[in-house]
RODO-2510 file (C-alpha; in nm, 4 decimals, decimal comma):
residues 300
     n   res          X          Y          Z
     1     x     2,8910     0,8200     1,7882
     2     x     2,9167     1,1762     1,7948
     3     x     2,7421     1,4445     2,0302
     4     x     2,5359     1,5101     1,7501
     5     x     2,3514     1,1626     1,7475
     6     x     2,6114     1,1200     1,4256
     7     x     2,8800     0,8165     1,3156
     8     x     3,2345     0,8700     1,3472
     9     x     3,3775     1,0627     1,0376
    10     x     3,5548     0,8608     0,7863
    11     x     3,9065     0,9067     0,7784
    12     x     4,2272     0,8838     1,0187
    13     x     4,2047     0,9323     1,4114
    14     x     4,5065     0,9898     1,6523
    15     x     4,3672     0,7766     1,9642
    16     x     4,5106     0,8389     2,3081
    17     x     4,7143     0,6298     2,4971
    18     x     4,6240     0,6036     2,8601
    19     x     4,8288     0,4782     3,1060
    20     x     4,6652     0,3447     3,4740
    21     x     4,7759     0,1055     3,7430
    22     x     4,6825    -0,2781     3,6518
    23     x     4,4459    -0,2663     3,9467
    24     x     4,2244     0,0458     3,8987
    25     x     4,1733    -0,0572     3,5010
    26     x     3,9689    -0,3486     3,6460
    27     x     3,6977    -0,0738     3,6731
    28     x     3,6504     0,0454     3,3032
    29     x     3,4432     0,3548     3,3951
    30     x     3,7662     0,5244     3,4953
    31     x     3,9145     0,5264     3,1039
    32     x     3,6210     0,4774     2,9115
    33     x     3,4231     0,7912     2,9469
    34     x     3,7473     0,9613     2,8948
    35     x     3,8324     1,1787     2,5661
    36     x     3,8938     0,9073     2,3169
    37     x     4,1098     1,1050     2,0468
    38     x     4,3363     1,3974     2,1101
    39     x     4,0877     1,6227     1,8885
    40     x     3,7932     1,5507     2,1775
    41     x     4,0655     1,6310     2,4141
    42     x     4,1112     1,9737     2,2840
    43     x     3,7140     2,0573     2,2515
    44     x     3,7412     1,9436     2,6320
    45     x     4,0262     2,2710     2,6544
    46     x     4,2534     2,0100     2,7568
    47     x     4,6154     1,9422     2,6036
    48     x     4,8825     1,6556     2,5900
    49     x     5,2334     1,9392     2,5568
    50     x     5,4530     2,0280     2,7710
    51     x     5,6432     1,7227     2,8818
    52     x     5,4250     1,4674     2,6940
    53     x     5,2097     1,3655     2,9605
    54     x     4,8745     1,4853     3,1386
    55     x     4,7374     1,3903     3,4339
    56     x     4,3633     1,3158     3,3493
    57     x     4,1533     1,1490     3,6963
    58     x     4,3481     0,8486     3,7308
    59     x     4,4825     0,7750     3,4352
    60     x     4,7743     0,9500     3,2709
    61     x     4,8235     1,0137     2,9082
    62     x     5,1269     0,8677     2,7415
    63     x     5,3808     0,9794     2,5172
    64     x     5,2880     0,7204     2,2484
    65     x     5,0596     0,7517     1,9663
    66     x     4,8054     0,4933     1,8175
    67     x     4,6415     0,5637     1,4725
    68     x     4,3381     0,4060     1,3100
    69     x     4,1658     0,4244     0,9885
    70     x     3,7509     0,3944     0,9783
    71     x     3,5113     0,3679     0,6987
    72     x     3,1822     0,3347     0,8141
    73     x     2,9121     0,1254     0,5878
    74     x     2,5778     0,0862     0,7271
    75     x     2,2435     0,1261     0,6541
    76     x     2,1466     0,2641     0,9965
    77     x     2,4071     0,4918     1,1038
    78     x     2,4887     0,7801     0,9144
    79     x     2,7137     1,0773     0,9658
    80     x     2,5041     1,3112     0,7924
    81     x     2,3064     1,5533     1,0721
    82     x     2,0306     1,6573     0,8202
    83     x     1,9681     1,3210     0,7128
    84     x     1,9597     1,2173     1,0886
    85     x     1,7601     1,4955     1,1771
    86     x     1,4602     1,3877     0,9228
    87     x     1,4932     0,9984     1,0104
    88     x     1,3931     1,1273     1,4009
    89     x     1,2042     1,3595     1,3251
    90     x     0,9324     1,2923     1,5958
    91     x     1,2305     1,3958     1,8351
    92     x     1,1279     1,7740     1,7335
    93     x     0,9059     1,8776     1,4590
    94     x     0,9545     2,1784     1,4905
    95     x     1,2411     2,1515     1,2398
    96     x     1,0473     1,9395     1,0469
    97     x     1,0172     2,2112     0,7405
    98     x     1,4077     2,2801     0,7876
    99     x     1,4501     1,8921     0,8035
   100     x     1,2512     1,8160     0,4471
   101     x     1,4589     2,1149     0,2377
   102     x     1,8092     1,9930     0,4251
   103     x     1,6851     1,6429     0,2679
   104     x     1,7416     1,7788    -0,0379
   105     x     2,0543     1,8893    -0,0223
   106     x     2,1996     1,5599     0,1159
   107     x     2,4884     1,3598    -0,0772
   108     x     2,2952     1,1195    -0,3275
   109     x     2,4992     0,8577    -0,2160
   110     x     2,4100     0,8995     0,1364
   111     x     2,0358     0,9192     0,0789
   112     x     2,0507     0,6021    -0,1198
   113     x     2,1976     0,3899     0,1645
   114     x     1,9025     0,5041     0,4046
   115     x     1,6542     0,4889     0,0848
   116     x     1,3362     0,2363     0,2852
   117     x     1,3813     0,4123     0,6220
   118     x     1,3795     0,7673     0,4552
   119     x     1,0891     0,6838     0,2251
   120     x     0,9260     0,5230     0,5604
   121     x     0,9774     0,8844     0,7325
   122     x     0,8279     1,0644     0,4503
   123     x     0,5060     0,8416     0,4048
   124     x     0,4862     0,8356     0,7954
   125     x     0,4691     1,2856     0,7804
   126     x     0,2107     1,2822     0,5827
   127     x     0,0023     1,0043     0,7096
   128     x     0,0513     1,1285     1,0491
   129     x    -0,0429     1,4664     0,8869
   130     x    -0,3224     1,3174     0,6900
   131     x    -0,5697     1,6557     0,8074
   132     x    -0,3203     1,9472     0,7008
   133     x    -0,1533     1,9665     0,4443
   134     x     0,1055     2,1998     0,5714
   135     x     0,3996     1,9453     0,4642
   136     x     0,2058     1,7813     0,1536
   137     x     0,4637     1,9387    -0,0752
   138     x     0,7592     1,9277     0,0592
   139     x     0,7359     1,5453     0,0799
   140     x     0,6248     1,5613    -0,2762
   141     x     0,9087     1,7150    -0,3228
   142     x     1,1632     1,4965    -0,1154
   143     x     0,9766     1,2308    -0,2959
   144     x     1,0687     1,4013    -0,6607
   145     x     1,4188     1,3983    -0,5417
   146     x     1,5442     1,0483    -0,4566
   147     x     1,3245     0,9112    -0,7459
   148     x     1,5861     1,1346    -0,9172
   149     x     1,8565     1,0474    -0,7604
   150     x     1,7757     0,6455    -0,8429
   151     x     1,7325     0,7891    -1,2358
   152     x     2,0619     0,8925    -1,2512
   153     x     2,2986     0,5979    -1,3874
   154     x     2,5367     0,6153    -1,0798
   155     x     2,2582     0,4762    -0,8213
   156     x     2,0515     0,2675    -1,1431
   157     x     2,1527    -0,0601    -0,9308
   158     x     1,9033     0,0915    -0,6635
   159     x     1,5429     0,0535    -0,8909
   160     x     1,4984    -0,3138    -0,7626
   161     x     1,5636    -0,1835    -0,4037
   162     x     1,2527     0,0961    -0,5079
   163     x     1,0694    -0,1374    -0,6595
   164     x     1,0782    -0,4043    -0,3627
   165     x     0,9985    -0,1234    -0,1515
   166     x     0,6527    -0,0026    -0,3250
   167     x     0,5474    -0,3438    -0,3495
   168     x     0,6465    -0,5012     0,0050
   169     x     0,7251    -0,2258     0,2348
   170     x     0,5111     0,0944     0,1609
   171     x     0,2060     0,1135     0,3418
   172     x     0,0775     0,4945     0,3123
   173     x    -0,2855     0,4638     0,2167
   174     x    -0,3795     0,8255     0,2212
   175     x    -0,0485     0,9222     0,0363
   176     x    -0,2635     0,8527    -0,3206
   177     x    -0,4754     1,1608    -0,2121
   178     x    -0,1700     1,4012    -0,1379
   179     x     0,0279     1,3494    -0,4360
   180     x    -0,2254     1,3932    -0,6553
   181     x    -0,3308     1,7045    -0,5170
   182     x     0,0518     1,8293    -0,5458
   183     x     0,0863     1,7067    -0,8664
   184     x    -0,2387     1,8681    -1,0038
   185     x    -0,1231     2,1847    -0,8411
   186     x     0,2071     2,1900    -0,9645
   187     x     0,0206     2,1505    -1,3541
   188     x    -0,2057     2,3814    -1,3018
   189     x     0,0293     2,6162    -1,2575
   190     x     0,3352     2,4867    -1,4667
   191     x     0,4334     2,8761    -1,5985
   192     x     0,4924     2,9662    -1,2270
   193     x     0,6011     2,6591    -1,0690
   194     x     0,7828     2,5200    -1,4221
   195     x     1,0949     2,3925    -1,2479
   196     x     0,9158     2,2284    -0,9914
   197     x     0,6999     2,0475    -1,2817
   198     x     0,9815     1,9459    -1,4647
   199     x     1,1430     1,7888    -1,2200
   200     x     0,7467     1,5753    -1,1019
   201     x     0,7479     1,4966    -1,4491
   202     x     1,1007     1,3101    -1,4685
   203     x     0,9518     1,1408    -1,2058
   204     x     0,5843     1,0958    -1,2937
   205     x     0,6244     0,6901    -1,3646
   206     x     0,7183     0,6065    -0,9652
   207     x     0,5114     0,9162    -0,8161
   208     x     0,2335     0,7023    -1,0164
   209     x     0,3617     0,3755    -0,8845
   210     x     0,3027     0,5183    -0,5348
   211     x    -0,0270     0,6465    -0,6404
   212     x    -0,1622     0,3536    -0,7627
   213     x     0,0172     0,1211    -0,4860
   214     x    -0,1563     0,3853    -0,2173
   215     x    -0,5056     0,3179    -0,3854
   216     x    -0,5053    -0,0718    -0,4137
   217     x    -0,3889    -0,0915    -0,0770
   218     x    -0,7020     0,1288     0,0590
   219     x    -0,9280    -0,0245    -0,1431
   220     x    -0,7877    -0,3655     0,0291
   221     x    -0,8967    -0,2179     0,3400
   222     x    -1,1861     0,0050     0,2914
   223     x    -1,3827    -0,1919     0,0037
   224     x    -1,3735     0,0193    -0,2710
   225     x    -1,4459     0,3624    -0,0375
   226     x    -1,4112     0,6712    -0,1999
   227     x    -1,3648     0,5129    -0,5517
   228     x    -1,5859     0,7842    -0,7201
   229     x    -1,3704     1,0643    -0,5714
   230     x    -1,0283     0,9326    -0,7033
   231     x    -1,1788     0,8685    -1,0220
   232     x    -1,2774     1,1781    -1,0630
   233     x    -0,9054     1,3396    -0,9698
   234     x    -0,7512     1,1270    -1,2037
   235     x    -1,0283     1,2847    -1,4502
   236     x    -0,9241     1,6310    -1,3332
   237     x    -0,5414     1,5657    -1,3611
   238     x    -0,5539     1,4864    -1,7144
   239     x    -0,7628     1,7630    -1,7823
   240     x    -0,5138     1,9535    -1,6599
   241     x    -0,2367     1,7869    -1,8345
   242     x    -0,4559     1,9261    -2,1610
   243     x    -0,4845     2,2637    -2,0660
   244     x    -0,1242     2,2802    -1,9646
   245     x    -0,0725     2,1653    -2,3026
   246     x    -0,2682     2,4495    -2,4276
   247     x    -0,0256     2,8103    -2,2985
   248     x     0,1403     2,9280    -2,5455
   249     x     0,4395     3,0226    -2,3139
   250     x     0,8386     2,9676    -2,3594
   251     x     0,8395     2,9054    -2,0172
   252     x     0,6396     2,5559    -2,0493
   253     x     0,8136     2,4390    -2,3837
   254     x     1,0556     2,2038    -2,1809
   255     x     0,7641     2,1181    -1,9700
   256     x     0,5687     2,0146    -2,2331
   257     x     0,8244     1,7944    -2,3945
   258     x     0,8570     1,6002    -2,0618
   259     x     0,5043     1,5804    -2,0470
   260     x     0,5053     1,4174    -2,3949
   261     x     0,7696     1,1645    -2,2943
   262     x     0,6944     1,0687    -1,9289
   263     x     0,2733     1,0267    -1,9357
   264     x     0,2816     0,7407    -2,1196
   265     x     0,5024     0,5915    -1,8677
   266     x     0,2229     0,5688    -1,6460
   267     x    -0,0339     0,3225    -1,8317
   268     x     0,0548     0,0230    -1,6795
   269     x     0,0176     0,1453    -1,3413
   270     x    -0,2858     0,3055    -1,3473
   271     x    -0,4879     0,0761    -1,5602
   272     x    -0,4775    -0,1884    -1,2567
   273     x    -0,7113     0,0895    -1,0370
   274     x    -0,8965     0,2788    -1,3581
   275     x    -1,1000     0,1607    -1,6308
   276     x    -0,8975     0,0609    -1,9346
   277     x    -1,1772     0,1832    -2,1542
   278     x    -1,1829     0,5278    -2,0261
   279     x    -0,8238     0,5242    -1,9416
   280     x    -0,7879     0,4932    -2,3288
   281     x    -1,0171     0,7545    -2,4319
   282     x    -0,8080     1,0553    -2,1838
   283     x    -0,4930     0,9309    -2,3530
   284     x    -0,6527     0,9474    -2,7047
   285     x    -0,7605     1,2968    -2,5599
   286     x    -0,4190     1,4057    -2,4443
   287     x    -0,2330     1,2492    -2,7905
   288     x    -0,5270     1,4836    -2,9919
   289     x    -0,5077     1,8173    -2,8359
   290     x    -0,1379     1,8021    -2,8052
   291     x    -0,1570     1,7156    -3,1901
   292     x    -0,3836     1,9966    -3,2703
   293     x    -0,1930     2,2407    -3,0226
   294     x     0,0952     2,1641    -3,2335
   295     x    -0,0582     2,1769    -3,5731
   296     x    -0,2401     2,4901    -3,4834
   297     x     0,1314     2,6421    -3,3514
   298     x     0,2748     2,5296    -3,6514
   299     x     0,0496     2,6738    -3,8994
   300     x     0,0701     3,0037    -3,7353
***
């Protein structure tokens, strides 16, 4: 492990060879919390030229050379520091904003490997966060992106892991709240914040998943609680779906389009925690003013 709280770098390493009397390397202190490689030597200002050799405590350094090769594959050490600094992120929130935009900038591949324990820190901001909503969209966000990363055809093989994961492992029952809030906002405003909609919408069919997930497993707990509120903000996000539908702005065209393809992803899901009747009667809503939005476009 690095200083950092990092793994070892993949690649080659040029380890030292130490050389002690038989009896003092009964006591392994002596060597082992010596520099290991001759690039921690030189951070340490230290140096093996000059005649080969350097006297280091009790232990000399030899003249020979010993050369390995790691490649580290785990799914609980990474060498990634911003990735590391959001899975601890108890250890200082303070960074906590910095830590949820360096997310975002991580290696897919990397994020992918860490995928339940980084989902687990996201869910586990904003439940312990449940009162503010300070961080509310920058998880949304951080949620947008590894949904996207799993999308793209190089990590496809990693839906089942998603899937397993909303269905065993997720246990955020406040998160249903939060992302539709984000969501909602992020329509409501989709001429301003268009990029950041495009991207939710790509997404919309697991952000949903969550959703719905989040609600069953409060109502599990909590009888039914509330059911009147989130019934109504499902209500209110389709309504704004339609009036999104409605600006007659090049910046939304794209926007539009996604909205078209990806809300009829989410029937399935949200059926199991809204009526079916009514649930049919917003999507005949939505499929009827964006055909009259479009025939009224067109004729004009």
């Amino acid at each position: 492990m690095r200083y950092d709280g990092t793994t070892l770098r993949d690649g080659e390493h040029d380890l030292i060879v130490y050389k002690a009397e038989a009896k003092k390397l009964e006591d392994s202190s002596l060597y082992l919390n010596l520099p290991a490689t001759k690039v921690e030597l030189e951070e340490k200002g230290l140096s093996t030229t000059g005649k080969g050799t350097h006297n280091l405590g009790n232990c000399t350094i030899s003249k020979d050379s010993f050369q390995i090769a790691t490649l580290v594959c785990s799914t609980k050490l990474t060498q990634n520091v911003d990735l590391l600094g959001l899975l601890k992120w108890r250890s200082n929130t303070s960074l906590l904003q910095q830590n949820l935009r360096q997310l975002m900038k991580v290696e897919g591949g990397e994020v992918v490997k860490f995928l339940q324990d980084t989902l687990d820190a996201l869910f586990n901001i904003m439940m312990e966060n449940s009162d503010s909503d300070t961080f509310d969209t920058l998880v949304f966000d951080s949620l947008v992106f590894i949904i996207g990363l799993i999308a793209d055809r190089k990590f496809q093989h990693f839906h089942p892991v998603l899937e397993t994961y909303i269905r065993k492992h997720f246990s955020a029952t406040l998160a249903y709240t939060k992302l539709t809030k984000v969501l909602k906002n992020y329509v409501e405003n989709a001429e301003k914040l268009t990029e950041q909609l495009l991207k939710a919408m790509k997404a919309l069919e697991y952000i949903f998943k969550f959703i719905v997930r989040s609600r069953v497993l409060f109502n599990q707990l909590y009888e039914n609680k509330g059911e009147a509120d989130f019934m109504e903000s499902l209500r209110n996000l389709f309504t704004s779906f339609n009036d999104m539908m409605n600006i007659n702005s090049e910046n939304t065209g794209m926007v539009k389009g996604a909205a078209l393809r990806y809300v009829p992803t989410i029937v399935n899901d949200v059926k199991l925690v809204f009526d079916p009747k009514e649930l049919s009667k917003l999507f005949t809503e939505f499929i009827l003013f964006v055909f009259t939005v479009n025939c009224s476009q067109s004729s004009f």
